[in-house]
C-alpha positions as CSV (number, residue, x, y, z in Angstrom):
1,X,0.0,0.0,0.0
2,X,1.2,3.6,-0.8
3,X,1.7,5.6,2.4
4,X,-1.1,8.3,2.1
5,X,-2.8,5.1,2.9
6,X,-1.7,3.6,6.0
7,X,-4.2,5.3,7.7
8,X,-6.6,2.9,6.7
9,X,-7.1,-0.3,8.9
10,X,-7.5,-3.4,6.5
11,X,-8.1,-5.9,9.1
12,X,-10.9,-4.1,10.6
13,X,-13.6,-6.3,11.5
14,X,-17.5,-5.4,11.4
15,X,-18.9,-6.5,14.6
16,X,-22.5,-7.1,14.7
17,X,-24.5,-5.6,17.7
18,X,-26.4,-3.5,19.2
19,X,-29.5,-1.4,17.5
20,X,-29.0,-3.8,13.8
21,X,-29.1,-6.8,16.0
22,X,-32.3,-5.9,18.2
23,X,-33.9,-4.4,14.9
24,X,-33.6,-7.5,12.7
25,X,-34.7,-9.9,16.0
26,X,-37.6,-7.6,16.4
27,X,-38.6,-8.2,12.3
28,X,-38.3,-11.7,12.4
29,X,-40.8,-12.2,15.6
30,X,-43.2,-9.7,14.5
31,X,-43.0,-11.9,10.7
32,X,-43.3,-14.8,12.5
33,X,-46.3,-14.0,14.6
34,X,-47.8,-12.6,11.1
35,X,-47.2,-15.8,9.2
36,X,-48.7,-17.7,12.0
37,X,-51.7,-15.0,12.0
38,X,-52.3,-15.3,8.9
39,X,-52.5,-19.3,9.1
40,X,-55.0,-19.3,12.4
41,X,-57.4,-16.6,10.4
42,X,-58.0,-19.0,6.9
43,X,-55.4,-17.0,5.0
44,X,-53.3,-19.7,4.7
45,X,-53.0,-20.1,0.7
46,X,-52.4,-15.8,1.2
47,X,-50.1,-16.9,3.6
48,X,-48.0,-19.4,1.8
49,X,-47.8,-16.9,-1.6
50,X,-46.6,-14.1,0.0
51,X,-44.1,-16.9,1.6
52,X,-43.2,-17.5,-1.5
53,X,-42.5,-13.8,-2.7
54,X,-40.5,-13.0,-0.1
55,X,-38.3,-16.8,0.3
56,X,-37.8,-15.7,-3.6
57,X,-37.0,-12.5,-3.3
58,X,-34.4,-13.2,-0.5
59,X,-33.2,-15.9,-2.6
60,X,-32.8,-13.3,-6.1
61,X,-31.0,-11.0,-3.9
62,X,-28.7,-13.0,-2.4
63,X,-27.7,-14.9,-5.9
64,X,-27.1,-10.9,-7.6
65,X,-24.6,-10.6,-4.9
66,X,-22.5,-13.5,-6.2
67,X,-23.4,-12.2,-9.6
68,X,-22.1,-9.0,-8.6
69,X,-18.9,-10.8,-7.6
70,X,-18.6,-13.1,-10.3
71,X,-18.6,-10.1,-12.3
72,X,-16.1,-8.0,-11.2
73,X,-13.7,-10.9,-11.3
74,X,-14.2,-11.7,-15.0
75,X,-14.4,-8.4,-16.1
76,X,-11.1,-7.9,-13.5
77,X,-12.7,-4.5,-12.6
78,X,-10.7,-2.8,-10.2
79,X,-12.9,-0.2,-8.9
80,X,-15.1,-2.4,-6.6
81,X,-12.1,-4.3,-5.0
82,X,-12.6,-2.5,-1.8
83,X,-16.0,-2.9,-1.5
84,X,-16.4,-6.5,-2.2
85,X,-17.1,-8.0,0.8
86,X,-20.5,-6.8,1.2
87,X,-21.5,-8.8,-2.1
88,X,-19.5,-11.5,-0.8
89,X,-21.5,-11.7,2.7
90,X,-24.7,-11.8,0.2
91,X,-23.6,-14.3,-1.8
92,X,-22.3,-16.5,2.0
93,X,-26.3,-16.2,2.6
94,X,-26.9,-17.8,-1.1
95,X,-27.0,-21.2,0.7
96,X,-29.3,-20.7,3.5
97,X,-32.2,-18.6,1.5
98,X,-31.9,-21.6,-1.0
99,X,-32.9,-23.9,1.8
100,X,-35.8,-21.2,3.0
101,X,-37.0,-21.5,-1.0
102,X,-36.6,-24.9,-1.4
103,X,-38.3,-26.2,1.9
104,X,-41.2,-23.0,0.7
105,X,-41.6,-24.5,-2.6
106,X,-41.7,-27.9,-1.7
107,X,-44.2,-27.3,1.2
108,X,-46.9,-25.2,-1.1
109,X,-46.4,-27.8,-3.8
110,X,-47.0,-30.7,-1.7
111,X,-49.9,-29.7,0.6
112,X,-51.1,-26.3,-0.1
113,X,-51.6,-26.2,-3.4
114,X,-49.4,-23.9,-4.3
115,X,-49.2,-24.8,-8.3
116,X,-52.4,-26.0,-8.5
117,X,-52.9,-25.2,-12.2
118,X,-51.5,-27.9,-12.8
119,X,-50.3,-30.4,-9.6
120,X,-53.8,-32.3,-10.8
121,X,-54.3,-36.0,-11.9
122,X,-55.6,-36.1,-15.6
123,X,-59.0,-35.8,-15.9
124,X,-59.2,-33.6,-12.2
125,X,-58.6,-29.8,-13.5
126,X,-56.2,-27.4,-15.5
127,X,-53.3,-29.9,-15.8
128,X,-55.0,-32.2,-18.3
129,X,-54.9,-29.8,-20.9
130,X,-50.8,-30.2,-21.2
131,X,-49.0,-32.1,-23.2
132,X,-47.2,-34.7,-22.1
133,X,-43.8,-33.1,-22.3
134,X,-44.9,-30.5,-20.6
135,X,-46.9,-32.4,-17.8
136,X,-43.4,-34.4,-17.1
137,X,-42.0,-31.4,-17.1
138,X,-43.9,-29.8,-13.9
139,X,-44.0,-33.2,-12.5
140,X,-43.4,-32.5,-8.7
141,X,-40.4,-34.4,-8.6
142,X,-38.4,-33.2,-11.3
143,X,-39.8,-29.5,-10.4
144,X,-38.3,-29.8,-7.1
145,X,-35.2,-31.4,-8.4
146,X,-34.2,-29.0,-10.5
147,X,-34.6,-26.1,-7.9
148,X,-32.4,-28.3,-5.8
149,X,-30.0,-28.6,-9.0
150,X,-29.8,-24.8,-9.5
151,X,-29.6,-23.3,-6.3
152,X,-27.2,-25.5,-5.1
153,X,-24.9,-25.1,-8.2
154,X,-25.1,-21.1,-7.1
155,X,-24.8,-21.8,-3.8
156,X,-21.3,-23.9,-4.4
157,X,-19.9,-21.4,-6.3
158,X,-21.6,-18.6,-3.7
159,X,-18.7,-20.6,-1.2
160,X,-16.0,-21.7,-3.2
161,X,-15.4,-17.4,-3.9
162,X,-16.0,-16.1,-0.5
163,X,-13.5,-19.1,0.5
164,X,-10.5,-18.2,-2.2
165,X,-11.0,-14.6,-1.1
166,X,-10.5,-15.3,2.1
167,X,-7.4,-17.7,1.5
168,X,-5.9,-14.2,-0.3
169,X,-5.8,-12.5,2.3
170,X,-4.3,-15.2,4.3
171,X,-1.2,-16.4,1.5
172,X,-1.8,-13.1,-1.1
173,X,-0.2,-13.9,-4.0
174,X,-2.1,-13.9,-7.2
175,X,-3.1,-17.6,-7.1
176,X,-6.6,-17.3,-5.7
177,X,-7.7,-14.2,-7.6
178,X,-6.8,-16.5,-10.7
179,X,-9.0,-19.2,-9.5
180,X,-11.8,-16.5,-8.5
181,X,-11.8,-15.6,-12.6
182,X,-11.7,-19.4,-13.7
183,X,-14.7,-20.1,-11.1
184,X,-16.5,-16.8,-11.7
185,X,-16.4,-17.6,-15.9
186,X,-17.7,-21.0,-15.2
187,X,-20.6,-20.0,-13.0
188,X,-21.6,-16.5,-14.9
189,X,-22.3,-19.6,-18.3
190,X,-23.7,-21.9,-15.5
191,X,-25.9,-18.6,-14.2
192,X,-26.9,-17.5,-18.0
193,X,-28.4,-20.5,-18.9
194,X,-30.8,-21.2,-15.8
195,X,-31.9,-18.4,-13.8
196,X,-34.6,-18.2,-16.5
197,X,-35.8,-21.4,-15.4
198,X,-35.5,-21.2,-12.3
199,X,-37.9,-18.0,-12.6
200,X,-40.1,-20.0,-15.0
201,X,-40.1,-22.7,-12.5
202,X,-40.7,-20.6,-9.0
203,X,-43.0,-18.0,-10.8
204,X,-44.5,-18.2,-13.9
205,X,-45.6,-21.9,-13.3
206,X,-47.9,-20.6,-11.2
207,X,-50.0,-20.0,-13.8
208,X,-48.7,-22.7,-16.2
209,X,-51.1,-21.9,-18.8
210,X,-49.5,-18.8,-19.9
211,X,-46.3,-18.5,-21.0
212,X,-43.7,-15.7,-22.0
213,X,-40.2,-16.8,-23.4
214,X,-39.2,-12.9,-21.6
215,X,-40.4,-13.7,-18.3
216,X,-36.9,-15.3,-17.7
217,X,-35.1,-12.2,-18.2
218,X,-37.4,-9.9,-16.7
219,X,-36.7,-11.5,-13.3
220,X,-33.1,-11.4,-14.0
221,X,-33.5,-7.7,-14.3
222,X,-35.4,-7.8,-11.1
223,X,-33.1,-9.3,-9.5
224,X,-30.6,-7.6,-10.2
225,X,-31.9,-4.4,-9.5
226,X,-32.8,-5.1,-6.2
227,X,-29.3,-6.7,-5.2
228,X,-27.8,-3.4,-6.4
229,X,-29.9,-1.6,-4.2
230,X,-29.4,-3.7,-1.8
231,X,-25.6,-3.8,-1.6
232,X,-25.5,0.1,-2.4
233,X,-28.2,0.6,1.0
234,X,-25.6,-1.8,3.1
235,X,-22.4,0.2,2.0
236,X,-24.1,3.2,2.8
237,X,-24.8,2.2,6.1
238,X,-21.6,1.0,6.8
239,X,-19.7,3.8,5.6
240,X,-22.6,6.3,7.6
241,X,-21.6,4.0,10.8
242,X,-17.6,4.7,10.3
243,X,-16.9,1.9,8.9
244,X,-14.9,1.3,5.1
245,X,-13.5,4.9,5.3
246,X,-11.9,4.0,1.9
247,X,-15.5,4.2,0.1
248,X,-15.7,7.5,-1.9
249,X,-18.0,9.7,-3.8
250,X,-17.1,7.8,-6.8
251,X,-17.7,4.2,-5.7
252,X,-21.2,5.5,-4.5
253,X,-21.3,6.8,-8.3
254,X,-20.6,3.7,-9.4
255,X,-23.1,2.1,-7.7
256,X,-25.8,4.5,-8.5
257,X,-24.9,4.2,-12.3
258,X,-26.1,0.4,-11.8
259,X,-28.9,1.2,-10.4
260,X,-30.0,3.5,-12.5
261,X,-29.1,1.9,-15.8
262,X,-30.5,-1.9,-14.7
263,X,-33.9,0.4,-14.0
264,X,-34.0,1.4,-17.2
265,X,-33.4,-2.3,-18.8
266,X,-35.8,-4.0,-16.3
267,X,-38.2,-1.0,-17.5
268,X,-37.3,-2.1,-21.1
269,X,-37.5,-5.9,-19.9
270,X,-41.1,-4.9,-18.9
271,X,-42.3,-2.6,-21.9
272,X,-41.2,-5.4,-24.5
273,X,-43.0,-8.3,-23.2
274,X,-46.1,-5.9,-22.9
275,X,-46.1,-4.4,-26.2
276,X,-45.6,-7.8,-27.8
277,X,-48.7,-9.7,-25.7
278,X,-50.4,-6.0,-26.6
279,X,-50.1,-5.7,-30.0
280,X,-50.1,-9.6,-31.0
281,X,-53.4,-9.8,-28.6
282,X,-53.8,-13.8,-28.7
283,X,-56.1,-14.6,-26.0
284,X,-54.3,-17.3,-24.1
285,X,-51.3,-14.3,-23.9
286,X,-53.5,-11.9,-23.1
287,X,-54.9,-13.3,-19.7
288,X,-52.1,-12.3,-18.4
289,X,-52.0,-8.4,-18.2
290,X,-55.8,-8.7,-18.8
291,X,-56.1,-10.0,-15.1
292,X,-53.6,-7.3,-14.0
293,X,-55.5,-4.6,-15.6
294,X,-59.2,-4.5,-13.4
295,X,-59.9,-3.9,-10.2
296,X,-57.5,-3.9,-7.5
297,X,-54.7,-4.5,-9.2
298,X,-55.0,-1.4,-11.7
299,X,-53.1,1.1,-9.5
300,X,-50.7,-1.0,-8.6
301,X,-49.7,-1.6,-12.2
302,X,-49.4,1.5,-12.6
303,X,-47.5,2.2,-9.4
304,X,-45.0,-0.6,-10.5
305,X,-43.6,1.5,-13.6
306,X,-43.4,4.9,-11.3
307,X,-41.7,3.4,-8.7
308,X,-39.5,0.9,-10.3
309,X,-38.9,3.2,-14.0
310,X,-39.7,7.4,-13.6
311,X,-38.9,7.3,-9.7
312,X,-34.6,6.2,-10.2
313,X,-34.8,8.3,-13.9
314,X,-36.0,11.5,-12.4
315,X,-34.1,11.3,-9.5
316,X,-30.4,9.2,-10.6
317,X,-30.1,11.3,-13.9
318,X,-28.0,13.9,-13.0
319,X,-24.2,12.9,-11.8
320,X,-24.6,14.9,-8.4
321,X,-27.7,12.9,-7.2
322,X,-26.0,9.3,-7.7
323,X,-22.8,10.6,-5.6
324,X,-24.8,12.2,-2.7
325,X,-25.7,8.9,-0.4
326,X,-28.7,10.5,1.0
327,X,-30.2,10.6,-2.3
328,X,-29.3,7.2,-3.6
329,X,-30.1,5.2,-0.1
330,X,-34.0,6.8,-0.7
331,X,-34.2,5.8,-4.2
332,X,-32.6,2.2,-3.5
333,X,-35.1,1.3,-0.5
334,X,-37.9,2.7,-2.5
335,X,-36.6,0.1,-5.1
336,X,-36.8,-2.9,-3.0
337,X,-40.2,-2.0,-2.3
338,X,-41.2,-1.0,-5.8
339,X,-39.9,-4.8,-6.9
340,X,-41.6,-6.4,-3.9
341,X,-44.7,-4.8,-5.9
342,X,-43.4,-5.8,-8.8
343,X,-43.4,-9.7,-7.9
344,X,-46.6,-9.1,-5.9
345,X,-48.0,-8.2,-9.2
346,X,-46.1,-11.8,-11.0
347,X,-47.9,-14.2,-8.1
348,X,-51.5,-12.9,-6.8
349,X,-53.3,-12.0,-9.6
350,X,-53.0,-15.3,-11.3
351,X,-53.4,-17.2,-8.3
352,X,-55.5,-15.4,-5.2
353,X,-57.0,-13.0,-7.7
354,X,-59.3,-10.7,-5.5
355,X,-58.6,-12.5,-2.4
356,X,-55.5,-11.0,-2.3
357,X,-54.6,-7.4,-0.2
358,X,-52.2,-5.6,1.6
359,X,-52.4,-6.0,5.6
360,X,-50.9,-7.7,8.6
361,X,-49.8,-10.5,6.8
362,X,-47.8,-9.0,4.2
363,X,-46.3,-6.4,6.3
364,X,-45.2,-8.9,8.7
365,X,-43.7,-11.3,6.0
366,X,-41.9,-7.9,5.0
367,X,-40.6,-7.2,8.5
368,X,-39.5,-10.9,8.7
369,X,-37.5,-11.4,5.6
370,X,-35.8,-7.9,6.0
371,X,-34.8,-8.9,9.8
372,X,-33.8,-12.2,8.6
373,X,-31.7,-10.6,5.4
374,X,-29.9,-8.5,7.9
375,X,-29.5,-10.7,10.2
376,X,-28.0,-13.1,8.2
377,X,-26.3,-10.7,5.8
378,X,-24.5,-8.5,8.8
379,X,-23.7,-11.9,10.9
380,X,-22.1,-12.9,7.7
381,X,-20.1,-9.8,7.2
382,X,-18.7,-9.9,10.4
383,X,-16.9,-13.2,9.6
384,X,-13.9,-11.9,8.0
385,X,-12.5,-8.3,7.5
386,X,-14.2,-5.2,5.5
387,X,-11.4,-5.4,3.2
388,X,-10.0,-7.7,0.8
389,X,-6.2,-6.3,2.1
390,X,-4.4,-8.7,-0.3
391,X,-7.0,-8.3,-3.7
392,X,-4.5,-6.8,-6.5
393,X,-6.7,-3.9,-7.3
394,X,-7.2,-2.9,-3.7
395,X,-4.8,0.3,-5.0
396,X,-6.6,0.8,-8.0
397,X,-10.1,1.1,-5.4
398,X,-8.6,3.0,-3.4
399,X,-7.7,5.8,-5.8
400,X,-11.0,5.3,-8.0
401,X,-11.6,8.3,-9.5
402,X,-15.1,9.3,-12.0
């Protein structure tokens, strides 16, 4: 390290206490006691789906943290070295919301009637109508099977990553990083190819009847999305608490350019598989929005695009707004909310229909997620120090400059 920087301590260590403690134990009893209201009140198939939003949502934002890292290896950017082991905490966490998804999935498919479009016997509703392949292909087992498959290919890679970055700072030496590029390339073609199945599996087989060969991507750009606001709201908090003193103006720029620019292709993601239902207006595509488009649901369609498109345009255009943190940790939690809409609006309609609202027990499955997020996320964190000390570009980071 040069010597303007010995100031800095690498081997700090975040240590996870106090307020963020008691605050993420308070949300995951107050989510528990809602998910157990909502079960003793005959909400229970409410229950489970909102369950399932928020066990996937966990799950998406945990798995663009590992993205996020897989990325910067491959692409050997050097701006983000310093930051990297918020990401890194994410993708630590990839393993346990996996579990949280899997055991979700399997429980709604198996007694609740979660897919029930099409988890039939011929002959007994909606599922008769497929064709064979496709029947075989939602069979429970193999459904199940291959969210096992995915999520625990992520979930390897998720530790095999966090562990060579922790062995650099133990040996240094370029011999890690080198592996964390091999390993990185191999998951990004491993990542590519099925996180659109494993949206079309957890999501849009809910209502199996309707298909959209976009919906794949327009989750990835959801999930993405939210992990960049997600990591950009926990290295603002860090840095607001003292900690990372090394995080400037320009790495919050960075990170506001993300989320800005993902907005903008999720909103693109979004128009595109509209316009082409819209305009094609086939009936068995069209059930989709048309359900989406009456009653309840109307302003919340609506809502979705401000929120999630005009809300980080108008505010992240200019270059000041996406260096000030203020700015960009408002527009990044009103993000995580605007896609918890935006995969409210993906499950309920096509499933609960009008039986679905917004009260105690999606407010409390809310609380609960977020406490257990940060509590897992920030336990995490405090494993190993805020700074890679021994990652090559640590220099480069640390004189970042935009």
């Amino acid at each position: 390290m040069g010597a303007h920087h010995h100031s800095y301590n690498f081997s700090e260590q975040f240590s996870f206490g106090g307020k963020a403690k008691t605050i993420s134990l308070i949300g995951i009893v107050l989510g528990v006691l809602a998910i157990a209201y909502g079960f003793l009140t005959g909400h229970a198939e409410r229950t489970f789906l909102n369950l399932l939003l928020m066990s996937y949502y966990f799950t998406c934002v945990c798995a663009a943290g590992l993205f996020f890292c897989a990325i910067q290896f491959v692409a050997q950017a050097g701006w983000s070295a310093s930051l990297l082991r918020v990401p890194q905490a994410f993708s630590k966490v990839l393993p346990f919301a996996s579990v949280v998804l899997v055991i979700v999935v399997a429980a709604g498919l198996f007694s609740h009637n979660l897919y029930g479009s099409w988890n039939h016997a011929p002959g007994e509703g909606a599922g008769h109508h497929f064709s064979d392949s496709k029947a075989f292909y939602l069979s429970p087992l193999f459904f199940i099977g291959r969210l096992i498959l995915f999520l625990g290919a992520y979930s390897i890679f998720g530790l095999l990553l966090s562990k060579l970055s922790v062995n650099e700072d133990v040996h240094g030496g370029l011999k890690s990083y080198e592996k964390s590029i091999k390993y990185s390339t191999i998951f990004l073609v491993i990542f590519g190819f099925t996180t659109p199945l494993w949206a079309f599996d957890t999501i849009m087989s809910l209502e199996a009847h309707w298909f959209s060969t976009m919906f794949g991507w327009y989750n990835f750009a959801a999930m993405w999305v939210s992990g960049m606001a997600a990591i950009s709201i926990v290295v603002i908090l860090l840095t607001k608490a003292g900690h990372m003193p090394w995080i400037k103006d320009s790495h919050i720029h960075n990170l506001g350019l993300f989320v800005f620019a993902f907005s903008i292709f999720w909103t693109y993601i979004w128009f595109a598989q509209f316009l082409l239902i819209y305009y094609a207006n086939i009936p068995e595509e069209t059930v989709y929005f048309f359900k989406r488009w009456e009653g309840f649901y109307l302003p919340l369609f609506w809502i979705n695009l401000i929120i999630n498109f005009l809300s980080p345009v108008l505010i992240l255009m200019s270059r000041d707004a996406k260096r000030k943190t203020n700015i960009l940790l408002s527009v990044c939690i009103l993000l995580l909310f605007g896609h918890w809409l935006d995969y409210y609006m993906m499950i309920m309609p096509g499933t609960i229909g009008d039986a679905a609202g917004f009260g105690i027990v999606e407010i409390g499955t809310i609380l609960g997620f977020a406490g257990l997020f940060t509590f897992a996320v920030l336990s995490s964190l405090s494993k190993a120090p805020l700074a890679p000390k021994n990652h090559p570009f640590l220099e480069e980071s640390l004189n970042h400059q935009i």
